[in-house]
N, C-alpha and C positions, 0 to 999 in steps of 0.2 A: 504493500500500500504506500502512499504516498500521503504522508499528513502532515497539514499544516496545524501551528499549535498559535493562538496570539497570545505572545508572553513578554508584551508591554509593560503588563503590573508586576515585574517580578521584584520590584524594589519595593512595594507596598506590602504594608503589613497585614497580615490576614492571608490574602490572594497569593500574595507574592512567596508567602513562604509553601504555601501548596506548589506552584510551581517550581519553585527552586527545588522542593522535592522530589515529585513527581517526575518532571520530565528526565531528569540522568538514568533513572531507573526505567522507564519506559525504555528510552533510546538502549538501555543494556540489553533489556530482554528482546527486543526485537532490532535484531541487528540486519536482518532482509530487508525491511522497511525504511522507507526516507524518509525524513523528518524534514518540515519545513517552518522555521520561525522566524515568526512576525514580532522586529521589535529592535532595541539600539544594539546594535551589537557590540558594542562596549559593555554590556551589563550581561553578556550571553559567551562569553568568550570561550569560559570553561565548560558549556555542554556543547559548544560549535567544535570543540578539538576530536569529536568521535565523527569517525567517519562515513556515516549514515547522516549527519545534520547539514543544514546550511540557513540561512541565515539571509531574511530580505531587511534591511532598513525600513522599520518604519511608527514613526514615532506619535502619530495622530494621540493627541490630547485623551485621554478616556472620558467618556459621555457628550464628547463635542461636536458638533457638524459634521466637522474638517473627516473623523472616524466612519462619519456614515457615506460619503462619497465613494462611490464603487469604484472608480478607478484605484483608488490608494491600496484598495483590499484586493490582491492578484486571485480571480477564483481559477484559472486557467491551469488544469493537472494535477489538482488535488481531487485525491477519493476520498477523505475526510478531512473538515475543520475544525477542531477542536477551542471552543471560548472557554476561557475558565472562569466567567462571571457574563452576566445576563446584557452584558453593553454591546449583544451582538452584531455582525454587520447585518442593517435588516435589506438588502438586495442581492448578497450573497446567491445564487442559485444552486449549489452546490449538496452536499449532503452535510448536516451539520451535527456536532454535540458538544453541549453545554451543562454548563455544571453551576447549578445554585445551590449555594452555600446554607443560604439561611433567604426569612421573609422578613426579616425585620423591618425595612422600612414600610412594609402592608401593615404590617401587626404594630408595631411602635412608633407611629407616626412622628412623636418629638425625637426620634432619632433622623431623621433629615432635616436639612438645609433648609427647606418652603413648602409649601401646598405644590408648586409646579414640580418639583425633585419629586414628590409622593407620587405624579400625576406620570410623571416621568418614568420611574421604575414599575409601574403598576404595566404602562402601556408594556416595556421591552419586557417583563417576565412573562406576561398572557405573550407577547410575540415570541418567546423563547415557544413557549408551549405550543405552538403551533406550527412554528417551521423545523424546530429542529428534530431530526431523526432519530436522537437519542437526549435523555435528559441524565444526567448525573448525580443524584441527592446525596450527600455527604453525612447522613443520617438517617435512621427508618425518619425522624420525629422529622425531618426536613421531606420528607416523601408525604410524609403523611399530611402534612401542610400543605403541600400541593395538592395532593387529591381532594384537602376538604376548599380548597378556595378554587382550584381548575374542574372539580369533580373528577370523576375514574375514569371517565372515557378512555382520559389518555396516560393513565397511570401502567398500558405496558409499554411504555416508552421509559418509563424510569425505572432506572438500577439505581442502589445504594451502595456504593463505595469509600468506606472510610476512610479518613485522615489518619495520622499516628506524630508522634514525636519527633523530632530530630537526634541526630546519631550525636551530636552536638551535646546534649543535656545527658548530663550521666553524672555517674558520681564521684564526688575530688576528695582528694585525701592532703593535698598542697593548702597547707593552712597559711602560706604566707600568701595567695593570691586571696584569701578570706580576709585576711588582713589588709592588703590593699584598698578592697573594697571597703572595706570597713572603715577605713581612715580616708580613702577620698570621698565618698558620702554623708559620710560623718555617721554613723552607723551606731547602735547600741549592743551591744551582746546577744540579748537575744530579742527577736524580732516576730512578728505575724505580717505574713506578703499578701497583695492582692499586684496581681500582672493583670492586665489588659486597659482596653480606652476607656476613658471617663466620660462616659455618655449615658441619658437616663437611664436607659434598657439594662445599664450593666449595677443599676441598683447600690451605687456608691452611697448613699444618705445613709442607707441603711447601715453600711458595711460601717458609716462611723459611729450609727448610736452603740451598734454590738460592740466594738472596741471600745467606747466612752464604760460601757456598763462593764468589762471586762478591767479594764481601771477602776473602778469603781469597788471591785470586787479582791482587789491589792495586786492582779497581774502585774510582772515588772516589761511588758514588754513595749518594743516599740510598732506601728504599724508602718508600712512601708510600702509602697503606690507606687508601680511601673506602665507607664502606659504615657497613650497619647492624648490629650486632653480638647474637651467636645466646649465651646465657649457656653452651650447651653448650661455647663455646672457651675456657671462662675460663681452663684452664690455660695458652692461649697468653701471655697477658696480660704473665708474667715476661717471656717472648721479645723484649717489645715497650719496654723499659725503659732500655736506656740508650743510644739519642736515633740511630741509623740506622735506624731502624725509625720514620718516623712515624703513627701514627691520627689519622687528621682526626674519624673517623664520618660521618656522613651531612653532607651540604658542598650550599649553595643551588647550583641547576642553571647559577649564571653563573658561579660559582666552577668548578665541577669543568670546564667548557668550557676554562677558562685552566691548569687542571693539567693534564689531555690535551696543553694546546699544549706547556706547558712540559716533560710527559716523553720520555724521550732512547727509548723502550722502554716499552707494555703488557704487562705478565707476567698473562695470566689462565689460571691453571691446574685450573681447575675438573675435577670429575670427571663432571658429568653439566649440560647446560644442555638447556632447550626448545629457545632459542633463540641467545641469546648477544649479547643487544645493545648490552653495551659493545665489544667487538669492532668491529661497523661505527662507533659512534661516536668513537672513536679514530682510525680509519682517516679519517672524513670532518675531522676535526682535523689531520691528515696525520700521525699518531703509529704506528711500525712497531710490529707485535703477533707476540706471540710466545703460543701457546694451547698446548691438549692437542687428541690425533687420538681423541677420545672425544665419543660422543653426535653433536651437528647441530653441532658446532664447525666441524668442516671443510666443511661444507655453507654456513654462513656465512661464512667466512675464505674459503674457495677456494684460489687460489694465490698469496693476496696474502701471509697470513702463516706462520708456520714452525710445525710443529705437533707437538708433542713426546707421548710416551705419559708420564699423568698422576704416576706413582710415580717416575720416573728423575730422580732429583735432579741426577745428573752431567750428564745430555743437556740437561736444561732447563738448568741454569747454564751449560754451554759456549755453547746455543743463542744465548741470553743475552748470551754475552758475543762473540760475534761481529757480531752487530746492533750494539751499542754501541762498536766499535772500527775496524768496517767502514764508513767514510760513503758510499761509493757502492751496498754493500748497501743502506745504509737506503734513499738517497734511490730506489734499485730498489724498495723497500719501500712507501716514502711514494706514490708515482707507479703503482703497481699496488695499492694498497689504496685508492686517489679511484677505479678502476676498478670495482673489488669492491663498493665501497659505494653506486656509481650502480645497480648491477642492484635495491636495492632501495627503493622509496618506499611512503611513505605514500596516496598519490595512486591507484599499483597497487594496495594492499592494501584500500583501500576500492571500488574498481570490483571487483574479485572477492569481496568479501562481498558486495557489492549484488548480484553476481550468484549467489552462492547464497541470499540470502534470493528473486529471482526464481522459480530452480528448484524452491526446496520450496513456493513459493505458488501455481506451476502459472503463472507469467509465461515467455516468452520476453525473454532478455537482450538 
């Protein structure tokens, strides 16, 4: 086959790290097949070095105009196009699959930009639904969100193919790069993390009353916020001011490897994920996770971590504080969450894509 892949976003976080995953491992297991990406090739250098890829320049803005202009998007000798997010080309005529993530901006409205962005993603997901030949859900709970909003008709178009951790996140026994971190952060001993973007959907209010109440309660720790920050939080901003509360922002991927090691406890209390992949990478760090029993959390989590309903300030801070005072919980914790995070790889996740791009090309697997 001959696939093209648009791997534009691979510097964005979320998309980009499925890509970066993804596609080296595709391109391994099928080494018959050509590969064709769409995208700077300054940011693709190291999956363009095998010799099944190649590589067209092309840089169109994501969700702009400039991207929907068919001449920019070559369809000419591709037998699959693979989008890895709903900004499809919609004049494409080609055979297409596409992979949503998640529905949040249907379902959490204050996580977009304006009424037109809402109006915006609502139209390209129903247009994913209908032209492309294959759909990809990155969770049964994301499949299943499709069928209750697209209904079933076209629910055999979607496979579930999971996400998994990076090979990156593991475990460090180099206590002086803890120390680094620790002193260029300005860091406390011992700590409770939350990784991902500070957006309503991800249930940050909350995440401080449980910390506030777990102070309350003589906890010595600190809490500590990695991510990208959504301006809609800004009234948390006060919350976060006089110094138990740290904001990193967004932290290089070798960095946040050694805060996973070093926290005592993951607090992700989100109200709605696709997927949830900080979750397993925590777990592959050996770090006990505490989440909410909402969305594909517990579909990811399993029975490694403890899973709280998203609103309950009280359950989450006790939850909270029993993992952090119970060390043979944790290390029950630690030792069933290397479990949980083995059922998923990167390696699986590219053998069952390649195996739907066979199926809609009319190949046997």
């Amino acid at each position: 086959m001959r696939i093209g892949f648009d791997a534009r976003m691979i510097t964005h976080p979320g998309i980009g790290r499925y890509i970066s995953c993804l596609l080296p491992e595709m391109v391994k297991f099928a080494p018959k097949d050509k590969f064709v990406l769409f995208g700077d090739p300054e940011r693709l250098v190291d999956i363009a070095a095998s010799g099944n890829v190649s590589v067209r320049r092309w840089t169109a803005p994501v969700y702009s105009f400039r991207e929907q202009l068919f001449g920019l998007f070559p369809a000419k000798g591709l037998d699959i196009l693979h989008v890895p997010h709903f900004n499809i080309p919609l004049f494409f005529k080609g055979k297409m699959v596409v992979t949503i993530h998640d529905l949040i901006y249907l379902l959490f409205p204050g996580s977009v930009p304006s009424p037109l962005a809402k109006r915006y993603a609502s139209f390209m997901i129903a247009s994913c639904m209908k032209k492309a030949v294959g759909i990809i859900a990155v969770s049964e709970n994301t499949r299943k969100d499709l069928e209750r909003i697209y209904g079933k008709a076209r629910s055999g178009k979607i496979s579930v193919v999971h996400e998994a951790s990076g090979r990156s996140f593991r475990l460090m026994e180099d206590k002086t790069k803890e120390a680094d971190v620790k002193c260029r952060y300005r860091l406390s001993d011992r700590t409770i993390l939350y990784v991902g973007s500070i957006k309503p959907h991800k249930n940050i209010e909350t995440l401080i009353k449980a910390f506030r109440l777990l102070k309350d309660w003589g906890v010595p720790h600190q809490l500590v916020i990695c991510g990208r920050w959504d301006k809609k939080e800004d009234r948390l901003r006060a919350e976060m001011s006089d110094g138990l509360i740290k904001y990193l922002g967004e932290v290089p991927a070798e960095d946040l490897v050694v805060l996973y090691n070093m926290a005592d406890v993951l607090l992700h209390p989100s109200l709605y994920e696709g997927f949830g992949l900080t979750v397993l990478e925590a777990m592959r760090c050996g770090t006990p996770v505490v989440t909410t029993d909402t969305s594909s959390l517990p579909e990811v989590a399993g029975k490694a971590a403890f899973t709280v309903p998203p609103l309950n300030v009280e359950q989450m801070a006790d939850t909270v504080y029993n993992v952090l005072v119970n060390e043979e919980l944790r290390k029950g914790m630690v030792e069933e969450g290397f479990r949980q995070e083995a059922k998923f790889s990167w390696e699986r996740a590219a053998r069952e894509t390649l195996d739907v791009y066979r199926e809609v090309h009319g190949e046997k697997a």
